[in-house]
C-alpha positions as CSV (number, residue, x, y, z in Angstrom):
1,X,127.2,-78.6,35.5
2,X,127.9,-77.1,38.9
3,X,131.8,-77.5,38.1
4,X,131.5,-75.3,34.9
5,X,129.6,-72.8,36.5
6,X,132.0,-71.9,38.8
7,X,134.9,-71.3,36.7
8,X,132.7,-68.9,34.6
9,X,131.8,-67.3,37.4
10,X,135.1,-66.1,38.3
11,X,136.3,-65.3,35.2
12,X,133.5,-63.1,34.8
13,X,134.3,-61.4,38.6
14,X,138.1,-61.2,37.0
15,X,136.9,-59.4,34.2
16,X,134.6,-57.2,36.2
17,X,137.5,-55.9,38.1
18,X,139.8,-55.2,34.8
19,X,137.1,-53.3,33.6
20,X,137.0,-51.6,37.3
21,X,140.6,-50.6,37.3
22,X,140.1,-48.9,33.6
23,X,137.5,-46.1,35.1
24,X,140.0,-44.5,37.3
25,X,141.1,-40.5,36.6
26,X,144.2,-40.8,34.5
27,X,145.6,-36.9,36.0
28,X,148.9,-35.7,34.1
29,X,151.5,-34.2,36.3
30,X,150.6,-30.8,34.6
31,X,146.9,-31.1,35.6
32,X,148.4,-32.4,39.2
33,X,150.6,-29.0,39.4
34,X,147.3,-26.9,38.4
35,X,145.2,-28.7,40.9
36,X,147.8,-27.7,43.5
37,X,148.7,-23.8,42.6
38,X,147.3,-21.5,45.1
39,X,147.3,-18.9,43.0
40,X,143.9,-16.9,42.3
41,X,142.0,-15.9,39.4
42,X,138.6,-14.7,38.8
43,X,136.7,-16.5,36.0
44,X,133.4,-14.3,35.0
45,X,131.2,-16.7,33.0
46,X,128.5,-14.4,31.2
47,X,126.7,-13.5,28.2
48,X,125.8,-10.0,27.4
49,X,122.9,-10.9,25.7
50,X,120.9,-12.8,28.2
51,X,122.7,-11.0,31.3
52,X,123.2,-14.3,33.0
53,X,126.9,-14.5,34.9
54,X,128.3,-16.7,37.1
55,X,131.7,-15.8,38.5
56,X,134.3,-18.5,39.7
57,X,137.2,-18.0,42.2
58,X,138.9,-21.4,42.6
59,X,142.5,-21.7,42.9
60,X,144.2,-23.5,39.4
61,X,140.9,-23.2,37.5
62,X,141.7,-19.9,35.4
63,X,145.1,-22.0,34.2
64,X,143.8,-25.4,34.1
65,X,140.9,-23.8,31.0
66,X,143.3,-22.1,29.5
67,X,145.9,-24.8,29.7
68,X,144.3,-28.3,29.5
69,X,140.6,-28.2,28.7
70,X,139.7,-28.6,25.5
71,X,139.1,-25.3,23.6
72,X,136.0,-23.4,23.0
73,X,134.3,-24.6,19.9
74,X,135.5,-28.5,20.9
75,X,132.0,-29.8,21.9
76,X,128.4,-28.5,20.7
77,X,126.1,-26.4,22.6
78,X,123.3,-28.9,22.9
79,X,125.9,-31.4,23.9
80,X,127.3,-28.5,26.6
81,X,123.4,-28.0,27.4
82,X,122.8,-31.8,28.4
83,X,125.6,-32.2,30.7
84,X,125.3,-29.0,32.2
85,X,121.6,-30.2,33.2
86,X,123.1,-33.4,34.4
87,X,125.4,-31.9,36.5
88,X,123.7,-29.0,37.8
89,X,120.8,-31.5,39.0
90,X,123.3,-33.5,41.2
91,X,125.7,-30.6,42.5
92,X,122.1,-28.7,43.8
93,X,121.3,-32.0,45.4
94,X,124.6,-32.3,47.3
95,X,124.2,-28.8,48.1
96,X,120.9,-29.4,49.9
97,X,122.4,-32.5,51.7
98,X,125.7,-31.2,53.8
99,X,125.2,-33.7,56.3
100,X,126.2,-36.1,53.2
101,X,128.7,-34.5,51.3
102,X,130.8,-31.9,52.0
103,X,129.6,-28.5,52.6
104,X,132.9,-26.8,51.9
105,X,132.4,-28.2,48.6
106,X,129.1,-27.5,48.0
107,X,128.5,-24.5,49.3
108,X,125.6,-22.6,46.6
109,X,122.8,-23.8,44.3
110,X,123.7,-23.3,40.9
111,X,120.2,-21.5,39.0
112,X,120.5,-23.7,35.8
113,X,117.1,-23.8,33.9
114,X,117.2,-26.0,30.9
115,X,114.8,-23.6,28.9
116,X,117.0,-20.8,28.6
117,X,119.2,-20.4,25.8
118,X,122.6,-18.9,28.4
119,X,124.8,-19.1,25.2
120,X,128.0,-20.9,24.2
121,X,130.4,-19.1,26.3
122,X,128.5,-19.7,29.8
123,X,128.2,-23.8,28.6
124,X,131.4,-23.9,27.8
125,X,132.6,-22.6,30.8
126,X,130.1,-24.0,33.1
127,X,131.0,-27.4,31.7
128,X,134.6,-27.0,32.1
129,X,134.6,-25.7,35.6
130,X,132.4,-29.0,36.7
131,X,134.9,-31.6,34.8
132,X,137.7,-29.6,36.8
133,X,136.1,-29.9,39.8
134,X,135.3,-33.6,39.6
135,X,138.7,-34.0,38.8
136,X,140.2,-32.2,41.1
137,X,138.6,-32.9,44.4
138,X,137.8,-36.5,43.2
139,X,134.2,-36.2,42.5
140,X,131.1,-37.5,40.5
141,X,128.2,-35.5,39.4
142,X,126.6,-37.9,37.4
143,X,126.9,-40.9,35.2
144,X,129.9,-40.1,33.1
145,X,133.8,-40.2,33.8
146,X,134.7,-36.7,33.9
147,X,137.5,-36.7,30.5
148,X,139.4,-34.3,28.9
């Protein structure tokens, strides 16, 4: 019995690691160029309506949404809504712990509430701006491999 066990065992550790290898980032050379562009443009996330804005100034993002993230109307609000909670929860946590992570990374809280209907356009690009990030400086803000 014990010399069937073992054999399982490893192939169950051998699979493990396959399965491992499979989660890493798979970054195009064109998303590898935009993640290294200096270049600078503001990205105002708003909606008239509600008058919530966030504005973005991070090097590569303004071509990387235009360029590579899937285009508005892609994914649902409510699905844009849930992962924006996700993710807002976890970046405010590493902001409150800069001893932990890095504080040049996290450097505000992000005033998500979950209740307030922010509109499409601020999901969208909310959402977007976090799977660039994770990509880009080799991140994880919660339990989901940040995709294109």
């Amino acid at each position: 019995m014990k010399k069937r066990i073992l054999p399982l065992l490893l192939i169950f550790a051998l699979l493990l690691s396959c399965t491992a290898q499979k989660e890493a980032l798979d970054i195009s050379n064109e998303e590898k160029a935009v993640f290294s562009s200096k270049e600078e443009h503001e990205v105002e996330i708003k909606d008239d309506e509600t008058e919530y804005e966030i504005i973005i100034i991070e090097p590569g993002f303004y071509t990387w949404l235009n360029s590579i993230a899937r285009p508005e109307g892609y994914y649902s609000q409510s699905f844009l809504e849930n992962r924006n909670a996700i993710m807002v929860i976890n970046w405010n946590q590493r902001v409150m712990q800069p001893l932990r992570y890095n504080p040049n990374l996290y450097e505000m809280q992000i005033n998500y509430d979950q209740n307030i209907d922010y509109g499409y356009e601020v999901n969208y690009k909310l959402y977007n701006y976090f799977i660039y990030f994770q990509r880009k400086y080799n991140q994880r803000l919660g339990p989901f491999i940040p995709r294109i």
